[in-house]
Structures are given as structure tokens and as C-alpha cells.
N, CA, C and O atoms as a GROMACS GRO file, in nm:
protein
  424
    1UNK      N    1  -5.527   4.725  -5.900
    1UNK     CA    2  -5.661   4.775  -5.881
    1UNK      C    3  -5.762   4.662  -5.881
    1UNK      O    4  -5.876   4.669  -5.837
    2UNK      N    5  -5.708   4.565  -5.933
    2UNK     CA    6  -5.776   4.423  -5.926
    2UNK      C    7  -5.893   4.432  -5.874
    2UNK      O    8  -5.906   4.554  -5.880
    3UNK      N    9  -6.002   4.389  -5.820
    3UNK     CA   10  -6.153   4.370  -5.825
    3UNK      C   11  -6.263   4.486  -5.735
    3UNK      O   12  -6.359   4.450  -5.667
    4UNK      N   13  -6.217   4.636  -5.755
    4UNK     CA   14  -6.299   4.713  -5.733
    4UNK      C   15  -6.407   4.724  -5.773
    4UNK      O   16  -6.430   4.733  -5.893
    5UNK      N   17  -6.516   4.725  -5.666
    5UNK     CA   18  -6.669   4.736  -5.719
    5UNK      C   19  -6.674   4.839  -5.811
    5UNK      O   20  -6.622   4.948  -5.789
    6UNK      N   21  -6.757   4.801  -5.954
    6UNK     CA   22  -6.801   4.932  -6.036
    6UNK      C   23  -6.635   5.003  -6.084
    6UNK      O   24  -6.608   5.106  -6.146
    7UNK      N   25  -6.558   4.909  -6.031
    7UNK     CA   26  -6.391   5.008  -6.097
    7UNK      C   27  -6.420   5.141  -6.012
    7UNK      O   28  -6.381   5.239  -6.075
    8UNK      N   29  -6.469   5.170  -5.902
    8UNK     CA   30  -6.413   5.308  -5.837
    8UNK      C   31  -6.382   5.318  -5.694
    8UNK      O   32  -6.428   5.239  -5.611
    9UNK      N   33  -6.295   5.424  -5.663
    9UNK     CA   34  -6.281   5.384  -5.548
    9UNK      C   35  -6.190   5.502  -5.459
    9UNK      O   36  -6.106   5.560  -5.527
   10UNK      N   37  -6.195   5.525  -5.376
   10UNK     CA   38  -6.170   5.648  -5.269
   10UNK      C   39  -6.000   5.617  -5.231
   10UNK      O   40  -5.961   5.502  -5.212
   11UNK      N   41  -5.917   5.723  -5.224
   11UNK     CA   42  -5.802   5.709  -5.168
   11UNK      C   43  -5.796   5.840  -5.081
   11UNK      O   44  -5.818   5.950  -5.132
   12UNK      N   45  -5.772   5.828  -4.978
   12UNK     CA   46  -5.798   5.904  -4.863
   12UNK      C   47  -5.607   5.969  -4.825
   12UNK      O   48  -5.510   5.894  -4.837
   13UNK      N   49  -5.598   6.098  -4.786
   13UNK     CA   50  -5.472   6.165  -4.761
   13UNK      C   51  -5.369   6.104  -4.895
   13UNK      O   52  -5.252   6.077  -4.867
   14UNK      N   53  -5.403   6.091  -4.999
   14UNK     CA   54  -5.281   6.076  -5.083
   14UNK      C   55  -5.272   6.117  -5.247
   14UNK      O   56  -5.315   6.031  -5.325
   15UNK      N   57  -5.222   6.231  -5.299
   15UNK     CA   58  -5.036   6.251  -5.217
   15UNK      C   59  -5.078   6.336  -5.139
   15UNK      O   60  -5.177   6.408  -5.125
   16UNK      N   61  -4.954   6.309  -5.076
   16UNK     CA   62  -4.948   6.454  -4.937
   16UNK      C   63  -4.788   6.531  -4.978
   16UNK      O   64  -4.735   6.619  -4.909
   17UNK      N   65  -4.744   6.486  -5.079
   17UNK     CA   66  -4.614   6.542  -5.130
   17UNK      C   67  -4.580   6.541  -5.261
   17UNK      O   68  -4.656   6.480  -5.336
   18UNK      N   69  -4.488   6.590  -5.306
   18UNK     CA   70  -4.410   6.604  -5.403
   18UNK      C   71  -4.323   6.471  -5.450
   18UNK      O   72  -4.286   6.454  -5.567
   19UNK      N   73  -4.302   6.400  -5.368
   19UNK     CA   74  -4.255   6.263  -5.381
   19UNK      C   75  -4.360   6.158  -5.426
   19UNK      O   76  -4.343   6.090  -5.527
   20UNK      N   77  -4.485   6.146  -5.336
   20UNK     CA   78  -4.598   6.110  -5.341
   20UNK      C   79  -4.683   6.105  -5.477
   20UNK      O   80  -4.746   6.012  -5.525
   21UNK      N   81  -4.661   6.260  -5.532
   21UNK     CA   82  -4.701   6.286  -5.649
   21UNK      C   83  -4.637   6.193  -5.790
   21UNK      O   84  -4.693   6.118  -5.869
   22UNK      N   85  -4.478   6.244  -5.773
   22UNK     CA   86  -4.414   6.178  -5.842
   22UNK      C   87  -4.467   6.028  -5.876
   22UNK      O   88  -4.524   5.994  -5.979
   23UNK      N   89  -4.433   5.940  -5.755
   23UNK     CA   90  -4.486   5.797  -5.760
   23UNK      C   91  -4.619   5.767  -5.844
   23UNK      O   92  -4.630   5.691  -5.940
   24UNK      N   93  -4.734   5.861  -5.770
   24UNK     CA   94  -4.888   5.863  -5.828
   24UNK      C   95  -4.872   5.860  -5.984
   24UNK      O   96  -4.947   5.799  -6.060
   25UNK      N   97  -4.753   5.943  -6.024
   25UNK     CA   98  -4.790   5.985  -6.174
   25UNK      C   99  -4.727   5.872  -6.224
   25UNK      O  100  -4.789   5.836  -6.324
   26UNK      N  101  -4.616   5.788  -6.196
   26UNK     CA  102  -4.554   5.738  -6.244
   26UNK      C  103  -4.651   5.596  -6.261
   26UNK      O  104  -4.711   5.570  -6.366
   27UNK      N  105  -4.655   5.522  -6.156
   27UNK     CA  106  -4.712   5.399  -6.127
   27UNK      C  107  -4.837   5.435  -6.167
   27UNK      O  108  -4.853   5.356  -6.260
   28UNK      N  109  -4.962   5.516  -6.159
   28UNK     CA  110  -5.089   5.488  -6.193
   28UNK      C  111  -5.112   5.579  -6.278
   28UNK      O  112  -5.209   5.544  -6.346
   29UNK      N  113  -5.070   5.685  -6.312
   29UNK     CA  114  -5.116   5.812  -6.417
   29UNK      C  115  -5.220   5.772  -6.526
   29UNK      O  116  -5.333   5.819  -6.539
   30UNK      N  117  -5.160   5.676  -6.601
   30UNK     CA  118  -5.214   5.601  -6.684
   30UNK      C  119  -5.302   5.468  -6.694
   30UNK      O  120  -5.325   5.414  -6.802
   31UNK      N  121  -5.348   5.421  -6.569
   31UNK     CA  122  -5.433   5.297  -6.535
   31UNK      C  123  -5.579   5.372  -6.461
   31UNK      O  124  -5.678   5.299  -6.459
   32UNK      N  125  -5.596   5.538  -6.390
   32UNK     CA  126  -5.620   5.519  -6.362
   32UNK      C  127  -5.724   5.680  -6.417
   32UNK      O  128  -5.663   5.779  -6.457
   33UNK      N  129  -5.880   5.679  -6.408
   33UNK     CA  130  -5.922   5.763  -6.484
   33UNK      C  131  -5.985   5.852  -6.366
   33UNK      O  132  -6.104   5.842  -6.336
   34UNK      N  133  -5.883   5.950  -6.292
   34UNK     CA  134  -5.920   6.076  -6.178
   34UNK      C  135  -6.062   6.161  -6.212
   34UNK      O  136  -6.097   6.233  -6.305
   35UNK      N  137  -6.100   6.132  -6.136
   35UNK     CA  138  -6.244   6.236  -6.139
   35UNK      C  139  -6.231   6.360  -6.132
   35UNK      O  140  -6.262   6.445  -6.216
   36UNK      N  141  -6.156   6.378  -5.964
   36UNK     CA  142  -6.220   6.474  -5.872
   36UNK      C  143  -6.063   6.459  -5.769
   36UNK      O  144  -5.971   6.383  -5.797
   37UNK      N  145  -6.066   6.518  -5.693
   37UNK     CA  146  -6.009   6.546  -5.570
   37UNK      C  147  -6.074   6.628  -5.462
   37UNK      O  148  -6.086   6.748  -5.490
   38UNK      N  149  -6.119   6.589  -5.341
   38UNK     CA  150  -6.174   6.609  -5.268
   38UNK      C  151  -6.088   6.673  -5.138
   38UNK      O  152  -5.994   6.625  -5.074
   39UNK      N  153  -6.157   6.799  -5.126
   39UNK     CA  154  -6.018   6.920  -5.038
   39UNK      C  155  -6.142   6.913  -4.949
   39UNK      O  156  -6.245   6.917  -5.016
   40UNK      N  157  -6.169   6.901  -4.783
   40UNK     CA  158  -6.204   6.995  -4.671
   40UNK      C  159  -6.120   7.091  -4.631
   40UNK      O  160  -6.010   7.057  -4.586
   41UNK      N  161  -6.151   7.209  -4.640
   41UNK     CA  162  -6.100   7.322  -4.594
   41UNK      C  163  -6.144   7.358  -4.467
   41UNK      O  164  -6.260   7.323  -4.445
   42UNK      N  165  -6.078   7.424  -4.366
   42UNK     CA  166  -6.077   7.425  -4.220
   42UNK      C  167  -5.970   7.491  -4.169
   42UNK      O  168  -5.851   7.477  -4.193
   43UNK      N  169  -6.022   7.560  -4.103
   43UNK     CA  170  -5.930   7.723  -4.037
   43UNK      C  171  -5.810   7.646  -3.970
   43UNK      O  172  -5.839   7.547  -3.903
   44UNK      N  173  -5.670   7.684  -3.981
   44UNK     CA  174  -5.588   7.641  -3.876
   44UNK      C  175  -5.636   7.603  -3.738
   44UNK      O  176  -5.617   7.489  -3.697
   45UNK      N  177  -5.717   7.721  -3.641
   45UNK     CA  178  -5.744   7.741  -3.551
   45UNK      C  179  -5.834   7.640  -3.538
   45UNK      O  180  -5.831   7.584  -3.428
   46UNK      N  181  -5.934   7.587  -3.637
   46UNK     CA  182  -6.050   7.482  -3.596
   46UNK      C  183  -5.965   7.353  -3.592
   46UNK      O  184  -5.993   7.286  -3.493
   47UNK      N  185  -5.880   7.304  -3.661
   47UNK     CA  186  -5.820   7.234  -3.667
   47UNK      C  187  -5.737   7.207  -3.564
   47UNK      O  188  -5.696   7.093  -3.545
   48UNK      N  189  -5.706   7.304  -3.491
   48UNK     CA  190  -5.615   7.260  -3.315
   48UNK      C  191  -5.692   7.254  -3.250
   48UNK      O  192  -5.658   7.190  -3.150
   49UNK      N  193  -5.877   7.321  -3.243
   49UNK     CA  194  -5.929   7.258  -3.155
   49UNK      C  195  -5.967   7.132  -3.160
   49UNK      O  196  -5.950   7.049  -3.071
   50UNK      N  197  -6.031   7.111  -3.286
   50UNK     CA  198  -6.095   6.936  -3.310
   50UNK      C  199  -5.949   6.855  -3.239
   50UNK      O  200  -5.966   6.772  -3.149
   51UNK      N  201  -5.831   6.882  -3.281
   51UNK     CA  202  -5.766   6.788  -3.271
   51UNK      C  203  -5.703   6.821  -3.146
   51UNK      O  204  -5.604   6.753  -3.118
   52UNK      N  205  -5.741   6.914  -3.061
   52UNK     CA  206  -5.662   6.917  -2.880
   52UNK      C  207  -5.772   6.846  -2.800
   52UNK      O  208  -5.752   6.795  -2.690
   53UNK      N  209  -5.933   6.847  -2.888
   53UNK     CA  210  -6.052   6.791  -2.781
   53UNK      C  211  -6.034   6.683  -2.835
   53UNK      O  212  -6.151   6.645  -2.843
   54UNK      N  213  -5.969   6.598  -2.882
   54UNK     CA  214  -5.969   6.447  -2.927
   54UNK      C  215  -5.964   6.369  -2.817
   54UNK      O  216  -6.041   6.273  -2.821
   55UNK      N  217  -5.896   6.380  -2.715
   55UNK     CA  218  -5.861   6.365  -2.599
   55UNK      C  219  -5.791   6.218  -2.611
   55UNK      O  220  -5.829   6.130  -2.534
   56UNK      N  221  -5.698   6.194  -2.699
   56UNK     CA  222  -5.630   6.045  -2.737
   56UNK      C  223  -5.513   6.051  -2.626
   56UNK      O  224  -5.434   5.961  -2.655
   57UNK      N  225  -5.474   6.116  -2.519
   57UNK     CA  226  -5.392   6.086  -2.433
   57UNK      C  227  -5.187   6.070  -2.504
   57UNK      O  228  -5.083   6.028  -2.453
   58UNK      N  229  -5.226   6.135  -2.648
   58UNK     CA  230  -5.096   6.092  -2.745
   58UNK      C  231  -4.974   6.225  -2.670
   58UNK      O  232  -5.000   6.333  -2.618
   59UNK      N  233  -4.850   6.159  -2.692
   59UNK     CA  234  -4.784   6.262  -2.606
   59UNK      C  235  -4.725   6.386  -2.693
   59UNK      O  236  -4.662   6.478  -2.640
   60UNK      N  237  -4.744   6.382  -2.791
   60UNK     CA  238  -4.756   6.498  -2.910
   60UNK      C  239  -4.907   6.541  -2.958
   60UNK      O  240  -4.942   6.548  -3.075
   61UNK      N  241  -4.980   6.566  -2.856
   61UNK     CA  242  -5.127   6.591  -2.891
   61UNK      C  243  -5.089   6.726  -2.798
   61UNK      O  244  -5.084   6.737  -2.675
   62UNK      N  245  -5.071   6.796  -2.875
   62UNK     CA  246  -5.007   6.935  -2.795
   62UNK      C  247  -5.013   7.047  -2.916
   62UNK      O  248  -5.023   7.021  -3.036
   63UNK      N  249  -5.003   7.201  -2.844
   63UNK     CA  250  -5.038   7.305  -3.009
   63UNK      C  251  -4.894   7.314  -3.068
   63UNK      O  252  -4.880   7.331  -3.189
   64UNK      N  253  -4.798   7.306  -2.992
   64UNK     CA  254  -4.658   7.329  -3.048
   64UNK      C  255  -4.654   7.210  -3.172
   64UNK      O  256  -4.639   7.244  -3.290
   65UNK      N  257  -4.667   7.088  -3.138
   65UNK     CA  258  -4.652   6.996  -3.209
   65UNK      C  259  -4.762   7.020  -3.335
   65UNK      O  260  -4.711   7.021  -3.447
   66UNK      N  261  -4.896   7.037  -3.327
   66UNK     CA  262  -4.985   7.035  -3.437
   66UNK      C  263  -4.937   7.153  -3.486
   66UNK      O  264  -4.969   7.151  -3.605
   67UNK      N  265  -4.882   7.247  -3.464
   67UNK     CA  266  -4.845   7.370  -3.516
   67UNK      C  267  -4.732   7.338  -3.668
   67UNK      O  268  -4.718   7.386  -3.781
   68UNK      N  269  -4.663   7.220  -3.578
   68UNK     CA  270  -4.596   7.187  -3.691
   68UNK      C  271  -4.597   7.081  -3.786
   68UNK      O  272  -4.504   7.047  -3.859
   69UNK      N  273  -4.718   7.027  -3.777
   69UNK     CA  274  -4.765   6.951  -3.852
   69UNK      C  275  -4.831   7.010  -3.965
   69UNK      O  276  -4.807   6.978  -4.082
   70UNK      N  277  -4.940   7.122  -3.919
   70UNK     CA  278  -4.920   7.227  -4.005
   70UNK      C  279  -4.902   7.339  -4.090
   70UNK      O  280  -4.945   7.413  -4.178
   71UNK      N  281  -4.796   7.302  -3.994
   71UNK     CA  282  -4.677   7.364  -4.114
   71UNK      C  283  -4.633   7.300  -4.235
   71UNK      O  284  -4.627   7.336  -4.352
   72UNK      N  285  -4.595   7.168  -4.157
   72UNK     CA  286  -4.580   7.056  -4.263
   72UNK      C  287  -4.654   7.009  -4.390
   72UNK      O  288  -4.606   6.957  -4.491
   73UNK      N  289  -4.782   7.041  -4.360
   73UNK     CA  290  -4.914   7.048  -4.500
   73UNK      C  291  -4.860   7.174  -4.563
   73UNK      O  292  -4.815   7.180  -4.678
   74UNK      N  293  -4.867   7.258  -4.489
   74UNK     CA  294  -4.860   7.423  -4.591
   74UNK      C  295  -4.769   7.392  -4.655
   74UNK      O  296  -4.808   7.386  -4.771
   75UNK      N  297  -4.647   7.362  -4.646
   75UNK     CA  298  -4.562   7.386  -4.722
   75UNK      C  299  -4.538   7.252  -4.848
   75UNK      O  300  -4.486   7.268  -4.958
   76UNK      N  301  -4.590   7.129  -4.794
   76UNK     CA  302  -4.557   7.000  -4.872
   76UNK      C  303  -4.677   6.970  -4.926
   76UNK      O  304  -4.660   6.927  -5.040
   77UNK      N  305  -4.849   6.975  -4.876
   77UNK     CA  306  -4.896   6.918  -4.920
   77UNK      C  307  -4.983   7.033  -5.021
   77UNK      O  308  -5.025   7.007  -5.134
   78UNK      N  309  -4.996   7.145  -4.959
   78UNK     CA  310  -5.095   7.242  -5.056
   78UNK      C  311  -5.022   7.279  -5.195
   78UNK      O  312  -5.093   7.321  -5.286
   79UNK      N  313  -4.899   7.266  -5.213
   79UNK     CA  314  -4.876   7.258  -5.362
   79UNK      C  315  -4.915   7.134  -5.458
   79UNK      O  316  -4.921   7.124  -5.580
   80UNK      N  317  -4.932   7.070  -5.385
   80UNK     CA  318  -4.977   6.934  -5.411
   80UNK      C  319  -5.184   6.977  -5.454
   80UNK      O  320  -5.246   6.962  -5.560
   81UNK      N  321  -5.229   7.028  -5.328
   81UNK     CA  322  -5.362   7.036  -5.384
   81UNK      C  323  -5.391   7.197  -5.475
   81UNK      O  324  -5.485   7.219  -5.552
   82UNK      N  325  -5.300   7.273  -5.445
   82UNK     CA  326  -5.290   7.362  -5.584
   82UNK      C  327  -5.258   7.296  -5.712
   82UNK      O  328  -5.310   7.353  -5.808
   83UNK      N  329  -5.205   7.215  -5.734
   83UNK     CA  330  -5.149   7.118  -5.875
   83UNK      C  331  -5.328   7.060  -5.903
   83UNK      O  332  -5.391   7.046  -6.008
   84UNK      N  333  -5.354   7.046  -5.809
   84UNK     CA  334  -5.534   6.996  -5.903
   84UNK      C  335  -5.657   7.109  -5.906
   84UNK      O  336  -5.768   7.131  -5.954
   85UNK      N  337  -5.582   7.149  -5.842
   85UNK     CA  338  -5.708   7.309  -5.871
   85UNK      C  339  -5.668   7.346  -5.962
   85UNK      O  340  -5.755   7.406  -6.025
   86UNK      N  341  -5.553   7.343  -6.022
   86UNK     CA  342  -5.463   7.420  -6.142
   86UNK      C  343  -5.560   7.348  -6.302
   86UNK      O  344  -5.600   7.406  -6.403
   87UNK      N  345  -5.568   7.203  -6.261
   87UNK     CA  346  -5.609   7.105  -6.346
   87UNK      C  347  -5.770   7.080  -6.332
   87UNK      O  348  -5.804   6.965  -6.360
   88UNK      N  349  -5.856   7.153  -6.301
   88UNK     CA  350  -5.994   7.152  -6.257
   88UNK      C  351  -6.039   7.065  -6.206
   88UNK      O  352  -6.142   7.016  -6.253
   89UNK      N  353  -5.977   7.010  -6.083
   89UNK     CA  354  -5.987   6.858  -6.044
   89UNK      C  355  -6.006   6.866  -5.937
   89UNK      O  356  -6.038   6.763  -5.876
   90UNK      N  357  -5.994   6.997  -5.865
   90UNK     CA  358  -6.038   7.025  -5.687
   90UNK      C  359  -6.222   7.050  -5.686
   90UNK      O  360  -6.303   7.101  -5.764
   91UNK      N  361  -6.226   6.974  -5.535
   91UNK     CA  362  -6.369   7.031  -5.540
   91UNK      C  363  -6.354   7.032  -5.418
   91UNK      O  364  -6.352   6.927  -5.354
   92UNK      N  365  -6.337   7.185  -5.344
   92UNK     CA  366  -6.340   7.167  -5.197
   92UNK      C  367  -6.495   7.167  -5.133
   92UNK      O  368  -6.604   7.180  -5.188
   93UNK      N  369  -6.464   7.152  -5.016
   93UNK     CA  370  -6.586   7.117  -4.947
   93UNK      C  371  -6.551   7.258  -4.801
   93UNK      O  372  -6.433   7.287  -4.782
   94UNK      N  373  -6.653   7.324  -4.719
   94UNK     CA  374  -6.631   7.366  -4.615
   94UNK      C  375  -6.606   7.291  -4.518
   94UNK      O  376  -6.704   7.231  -4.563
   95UNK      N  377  -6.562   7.213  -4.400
   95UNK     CA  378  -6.545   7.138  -4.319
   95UNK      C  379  -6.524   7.216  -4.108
   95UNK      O  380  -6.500   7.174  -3.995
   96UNK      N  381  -6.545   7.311  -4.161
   96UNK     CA  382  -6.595   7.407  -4.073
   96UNK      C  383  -6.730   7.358  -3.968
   96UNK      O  384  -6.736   7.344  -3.845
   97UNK      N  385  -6.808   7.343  -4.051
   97UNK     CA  386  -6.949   7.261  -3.959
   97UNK      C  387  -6.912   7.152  -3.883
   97UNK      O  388  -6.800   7.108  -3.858
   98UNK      N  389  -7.071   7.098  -3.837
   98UNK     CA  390  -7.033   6.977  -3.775
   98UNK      C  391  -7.026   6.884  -3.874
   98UNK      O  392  -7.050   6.892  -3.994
   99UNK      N  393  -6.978   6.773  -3.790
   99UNK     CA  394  -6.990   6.629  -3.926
   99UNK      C  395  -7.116   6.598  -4.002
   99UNK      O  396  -7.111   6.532  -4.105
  100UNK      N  397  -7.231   6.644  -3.953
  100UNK     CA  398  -7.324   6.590  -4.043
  100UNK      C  399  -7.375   6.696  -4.167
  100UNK      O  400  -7.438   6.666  -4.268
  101UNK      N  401  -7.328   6.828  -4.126
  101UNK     CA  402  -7.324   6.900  -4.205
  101UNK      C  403  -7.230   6.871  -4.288
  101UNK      O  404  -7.273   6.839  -4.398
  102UNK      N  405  -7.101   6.870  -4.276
  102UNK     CA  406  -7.008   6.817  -4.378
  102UNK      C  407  -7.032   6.689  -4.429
  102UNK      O  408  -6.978   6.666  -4.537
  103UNK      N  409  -7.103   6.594  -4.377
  103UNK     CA  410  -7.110   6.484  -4.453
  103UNK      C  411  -7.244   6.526  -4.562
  103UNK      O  412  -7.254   6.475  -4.674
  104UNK      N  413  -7.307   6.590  -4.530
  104UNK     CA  414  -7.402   6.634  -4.648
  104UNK      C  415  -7.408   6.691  -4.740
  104UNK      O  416  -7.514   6.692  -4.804
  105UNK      N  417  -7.260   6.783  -4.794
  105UNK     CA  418  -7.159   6.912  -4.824
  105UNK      C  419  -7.104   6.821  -4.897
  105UNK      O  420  -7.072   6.866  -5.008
  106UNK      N  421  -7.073   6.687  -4.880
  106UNK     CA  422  -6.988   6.564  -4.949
  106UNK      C  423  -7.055   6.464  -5.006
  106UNK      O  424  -6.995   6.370  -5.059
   0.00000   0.00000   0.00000
């Protein structure tokens, strides 16, 4: 953690698993003093559009494929963000709006 401004600092998508978790608890549980966890929540359906109008030309930028991606959250990562709601440590946000609404929500 070596020379973070003010000692704080943002970790973005992680854990996203049960493995993930494991590691987190193991290696930092104890170095490191959790605030918060930060959830945007967002309809399946909004979520295949933001991410079909991305227009990144990727050859898995398709609904079959995001379909199973998530899937892949539902099942691996939301027990993961149920484990901090459990622990009063979720603070979701709507993410439904536009970005500047959500960045103001955050």
C-alpha cells in the first residue's frame, strides 16, 4: 500500500468472486481499514444497451455473449456484494441515469 495519498484509495471491480474474496481476506483483511463498498445498480436490459451502443467493433460485443457475462456476475459476483450488504458495508448507488447524474449520486 506503500505511499497512498492521505492512506486512501479506490479499488475498482474487485472481488468479483469467491476466490477473489478469499485472497482479499487473506492478504489484506488486516492491513487494510474498509469503509464502504460501492454497488451501481442497473437493469440487465440497461446494461446491454450501454454496452451494444459502445460501438467498440469487439467481436463478442453481441447480446448472446453479454447475456453471459451476466450471468457470470449473478451467479459469482453478487454473492460477493451480498457478503457486504450482510456486513453494512454496501452503499449502492442508482446508475440508471445519465453519467452526470450518477456521478452526483457518487
Amino acid at each position: 500500500m506503500g505511499n497512498v495519498p492521505n492512506g486512501k484509495f479506490l479499488i475498482d471491480g474487485f472481488p468479483r468472486n469467491e476466490d477473489n474474496m478469499t485472497g482479499w481476506n487473506k492478504e489484506l483483511q488486516d492491513k487494510v481499514d474498509l469503509k464502504f463498498v460501492l454497488f451501481y445498480e442497473c437493469s440487465e436490459e440497461e446494461c446491454l444497451r450501454r454496452a451494444l451502443g459502445r460501438n467498440q467493433g469487439r467481436s463478442d460485443d453481441n447480446v448472446e455473449s453479454f447475456r453471459k457475462r451476466i450471468q457470470t456476475y449473478v451467479t459469482s459476483t453478487m454473492p460477493i456484494v451480498n457478503n457486504f450488504k450482510g456486513e453494512g458495508l454496501l452503499r449502492s448507488i442508482d446508475s440508471s441515469g445519465d453519467p452526470d447524474t450518477v456521478f452526483s449520486l457518487t
